[in-house]
matplotlib code that plots the C-alpha trace (Angstrom):
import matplotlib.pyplot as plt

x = [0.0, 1.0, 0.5, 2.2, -0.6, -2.9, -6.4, -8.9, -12.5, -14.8, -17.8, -20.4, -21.5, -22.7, -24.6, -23.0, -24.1, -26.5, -26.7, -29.8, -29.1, -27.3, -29.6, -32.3, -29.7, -29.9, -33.0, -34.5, -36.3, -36.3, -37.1, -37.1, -33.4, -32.0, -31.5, -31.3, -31.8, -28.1, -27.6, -30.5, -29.3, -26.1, -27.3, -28.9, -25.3, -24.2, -26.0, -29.0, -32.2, -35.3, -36.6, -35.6, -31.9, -32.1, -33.1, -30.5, -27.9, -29.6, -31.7, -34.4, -37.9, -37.1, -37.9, -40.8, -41.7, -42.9, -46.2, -44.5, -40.8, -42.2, -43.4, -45.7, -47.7, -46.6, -44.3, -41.1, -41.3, -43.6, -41.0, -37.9, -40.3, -40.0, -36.7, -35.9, -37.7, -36.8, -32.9, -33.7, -36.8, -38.2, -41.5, -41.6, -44.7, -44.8, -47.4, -48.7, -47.1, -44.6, -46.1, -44.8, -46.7, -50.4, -51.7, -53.1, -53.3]
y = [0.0, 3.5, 5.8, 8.7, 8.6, 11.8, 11.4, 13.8, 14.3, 15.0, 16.3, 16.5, 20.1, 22.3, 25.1, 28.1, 29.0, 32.3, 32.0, 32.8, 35.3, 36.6, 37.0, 38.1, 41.1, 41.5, 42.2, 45.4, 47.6, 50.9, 50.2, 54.0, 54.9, 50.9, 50.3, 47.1, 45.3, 45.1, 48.9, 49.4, 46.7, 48.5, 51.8, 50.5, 48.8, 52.1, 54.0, 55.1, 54.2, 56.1, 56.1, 59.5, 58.4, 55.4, 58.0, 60.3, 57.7, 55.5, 57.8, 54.9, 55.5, 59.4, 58.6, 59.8, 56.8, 54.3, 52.9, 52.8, 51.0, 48.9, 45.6, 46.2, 48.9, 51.1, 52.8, 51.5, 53.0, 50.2, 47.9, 49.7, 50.2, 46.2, 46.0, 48.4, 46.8, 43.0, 44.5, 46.7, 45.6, 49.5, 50.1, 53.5, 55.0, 55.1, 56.4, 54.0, 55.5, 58.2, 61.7, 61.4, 58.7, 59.9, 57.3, 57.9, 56.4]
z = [0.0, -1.1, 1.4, -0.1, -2.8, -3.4, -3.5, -5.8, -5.3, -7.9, -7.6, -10.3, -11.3, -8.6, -8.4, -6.4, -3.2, -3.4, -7.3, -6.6, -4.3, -6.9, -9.6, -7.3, -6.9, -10.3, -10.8, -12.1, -9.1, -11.2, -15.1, -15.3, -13.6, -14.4, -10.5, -9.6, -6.3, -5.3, -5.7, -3.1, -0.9, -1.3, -0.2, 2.6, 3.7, 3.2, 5.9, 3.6, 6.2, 4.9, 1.0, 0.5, 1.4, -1.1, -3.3, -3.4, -3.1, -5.9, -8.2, -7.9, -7.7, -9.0, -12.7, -14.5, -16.9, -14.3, -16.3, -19.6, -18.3, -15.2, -16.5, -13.1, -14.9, -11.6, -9.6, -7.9, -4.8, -3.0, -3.9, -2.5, 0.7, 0.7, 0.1, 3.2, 5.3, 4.8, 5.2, 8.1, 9.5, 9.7, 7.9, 6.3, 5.5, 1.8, -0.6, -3.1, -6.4, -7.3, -8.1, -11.6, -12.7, -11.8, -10.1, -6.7, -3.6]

ax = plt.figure().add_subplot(projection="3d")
ax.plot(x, y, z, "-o")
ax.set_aspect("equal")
plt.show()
């Protein structure tokens, strides 16, 4: 018996851990500014905390072309609301739609 032999392990092919994760980051939140999930989840590592911070740091949810570019038919904004609260756990007080878009609450 060799005992100076080196073994090799194959494994078959594998799918990364938080692939998913990863494309969810990917994903379009503003069609109308082309801010996607990770860039919000980054501002939100980055100290922003309320929607108007996201804002700024992002440009999401400031666009004027929400019905036409959102594959929703609406705004963004409800969806960054989402977004800061599953990272942060605060619920901010969001109206239903952007003012730019026309639809009302």
């Amino acid at each position: 018996m060799n005992l100076n032999c080196e073994i090799h392990v194959v494994f078959g092919p594998q799918k990364r851990r938080g692939a998913s994760l990863n494309q969810k980051e990917g994903q379009l939140v503003c069609y109308c500014r082309k801010v996607n999930r990770g860039r919000i989840i980054q501002a939100i590592a980055d100290g922003a905390s309320t929607l108007k911070q996201i804002q700024k740091a992002t440009g999401a949810g400031t666009g004027k072309r929400c019905k036409e570019l959102n594959p929703k038919g609406m705004c963004c904004i409800p969806d960054i609301a989402a977004i800061l609260e599953a990272e942060t756990g605060m619920k901010e007080k969001t109206r239903s739609c952007c003012p730019h878009c026309g639809v009302k609450e």
